[in-house]
C-alpha atoms as an extended CHARMM CRD file, in Angstrom:
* protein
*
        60  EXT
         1         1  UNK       CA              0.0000000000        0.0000000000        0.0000000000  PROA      1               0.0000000000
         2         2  UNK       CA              1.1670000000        3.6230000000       -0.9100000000  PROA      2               0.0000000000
         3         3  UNK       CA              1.3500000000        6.4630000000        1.1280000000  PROA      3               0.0000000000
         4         4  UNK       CA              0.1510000000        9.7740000000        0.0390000000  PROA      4               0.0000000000
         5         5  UNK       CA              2.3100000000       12.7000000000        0.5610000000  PROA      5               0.0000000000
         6         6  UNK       CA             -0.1240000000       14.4210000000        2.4920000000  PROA      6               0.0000000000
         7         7  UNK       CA             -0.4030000000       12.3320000000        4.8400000000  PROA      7               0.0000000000
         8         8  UNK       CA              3.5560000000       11.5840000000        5.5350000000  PROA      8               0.0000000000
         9         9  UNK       CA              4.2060000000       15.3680000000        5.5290000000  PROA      9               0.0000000000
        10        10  UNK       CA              0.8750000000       16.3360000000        8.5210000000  PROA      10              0.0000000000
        11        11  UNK       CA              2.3760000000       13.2450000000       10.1790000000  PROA      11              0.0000000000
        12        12  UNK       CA              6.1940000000       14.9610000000       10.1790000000  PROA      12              0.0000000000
        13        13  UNK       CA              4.4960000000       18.4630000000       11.4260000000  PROA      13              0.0000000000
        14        14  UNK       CA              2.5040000000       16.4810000000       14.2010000000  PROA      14              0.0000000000
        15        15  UNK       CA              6.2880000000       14.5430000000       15.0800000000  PROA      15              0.0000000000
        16        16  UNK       CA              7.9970000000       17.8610000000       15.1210000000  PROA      16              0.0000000000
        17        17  UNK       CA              4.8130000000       19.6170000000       17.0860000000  PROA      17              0.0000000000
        18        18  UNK       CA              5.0940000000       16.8560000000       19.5890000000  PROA      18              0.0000000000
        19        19  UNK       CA              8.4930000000       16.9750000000       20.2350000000  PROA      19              0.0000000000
        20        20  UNK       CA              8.4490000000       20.8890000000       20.5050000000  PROA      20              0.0000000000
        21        21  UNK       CA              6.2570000000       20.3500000000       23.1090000000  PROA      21              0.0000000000
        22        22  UNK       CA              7.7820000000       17.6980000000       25.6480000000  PROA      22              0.0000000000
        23        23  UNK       CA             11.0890000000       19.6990000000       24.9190000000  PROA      23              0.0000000000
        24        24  UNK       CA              9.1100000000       23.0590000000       26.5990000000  PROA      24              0.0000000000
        25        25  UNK       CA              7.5190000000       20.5970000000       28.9440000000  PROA      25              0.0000000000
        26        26  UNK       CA             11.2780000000       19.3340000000       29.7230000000  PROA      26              0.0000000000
        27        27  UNK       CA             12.8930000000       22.7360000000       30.0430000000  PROA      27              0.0000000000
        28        28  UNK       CA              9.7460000000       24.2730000000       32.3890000000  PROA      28              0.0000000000
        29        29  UNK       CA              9.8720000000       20.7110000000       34.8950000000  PROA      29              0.0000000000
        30        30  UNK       CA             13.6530000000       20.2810000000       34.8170000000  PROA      30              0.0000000000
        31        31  UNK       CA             16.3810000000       22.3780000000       33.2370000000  PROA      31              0.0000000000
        32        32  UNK       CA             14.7260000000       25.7150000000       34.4080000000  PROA      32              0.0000000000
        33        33  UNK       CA             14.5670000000       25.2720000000       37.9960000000  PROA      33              0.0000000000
        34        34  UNK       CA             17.9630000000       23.7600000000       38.0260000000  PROA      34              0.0000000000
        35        35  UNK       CA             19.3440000000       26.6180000000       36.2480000000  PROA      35              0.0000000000
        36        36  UNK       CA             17.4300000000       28.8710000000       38.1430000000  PROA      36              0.0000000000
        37        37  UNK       CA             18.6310000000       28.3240000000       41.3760000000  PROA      37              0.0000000000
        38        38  UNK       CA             22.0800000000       27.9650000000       39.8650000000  PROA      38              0.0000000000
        39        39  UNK       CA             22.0880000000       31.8450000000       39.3020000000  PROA      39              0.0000000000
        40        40  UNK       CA             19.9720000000       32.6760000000       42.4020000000  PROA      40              0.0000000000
        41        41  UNK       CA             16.5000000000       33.7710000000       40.5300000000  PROA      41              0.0000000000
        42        42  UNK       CA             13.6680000000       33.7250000000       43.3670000000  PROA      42              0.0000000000
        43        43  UNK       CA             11.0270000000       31.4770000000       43.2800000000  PROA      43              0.0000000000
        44        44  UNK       CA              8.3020000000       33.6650000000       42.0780000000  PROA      44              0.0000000000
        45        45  UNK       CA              9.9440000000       34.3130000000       39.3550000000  PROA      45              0.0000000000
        46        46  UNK       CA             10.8990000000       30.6330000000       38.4290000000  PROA      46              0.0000000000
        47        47  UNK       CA              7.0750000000       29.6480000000       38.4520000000  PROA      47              0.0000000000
        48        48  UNK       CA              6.4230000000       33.3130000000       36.0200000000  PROA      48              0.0000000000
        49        49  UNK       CA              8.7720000000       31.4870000000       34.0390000000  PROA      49              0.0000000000
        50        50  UNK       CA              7.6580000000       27.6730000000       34.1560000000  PROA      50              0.0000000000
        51        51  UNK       CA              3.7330000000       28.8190000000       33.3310000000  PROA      51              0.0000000000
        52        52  UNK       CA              4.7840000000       30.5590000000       30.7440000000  PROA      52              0.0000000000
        53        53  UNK       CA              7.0490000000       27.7180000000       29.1440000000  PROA      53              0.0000000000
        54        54  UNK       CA              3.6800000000       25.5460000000       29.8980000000  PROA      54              0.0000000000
        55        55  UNK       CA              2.0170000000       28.0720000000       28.1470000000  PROA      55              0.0000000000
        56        56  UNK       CA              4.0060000000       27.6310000000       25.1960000000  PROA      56              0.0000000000
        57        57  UNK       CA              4.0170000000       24.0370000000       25.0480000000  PROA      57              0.0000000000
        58        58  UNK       CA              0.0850000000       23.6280000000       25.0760000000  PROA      58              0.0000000000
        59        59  UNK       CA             -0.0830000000       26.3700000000       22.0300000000  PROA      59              0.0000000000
        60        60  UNK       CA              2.2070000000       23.9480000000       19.8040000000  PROA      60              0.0000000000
């Protein structure tokens, strides 16, 4: 059976959407914090940050 092109390039935009998203998902749960409190950024300003990463990831 052949694929149509159509369908193999909405499935590479919904791969690429997808990982776009667990890789803001990824950055707000993990790598932000960590950096965060590396350079001494309160916590209010962390969680500012991590919604709006969130934020981000649900739009893609």
């Amino acid at each position: 059976m052949t694929q149509n092109p159509q369908d193999t390039a909405t499935g590479k935009g919904e791969m690429g959407s997808l990982l776009l998203g667990a890789g803001f998902a990824l950055a707000s749960l993990i790598i932000l914090p960590a950096v965060a409190q590396r350079i001494g950024l309160g916590s209010s300003l962390t969680i500012a940050l991590r919604g709006a990463l969130m934020r981000a990831a649900n739009r893609v």
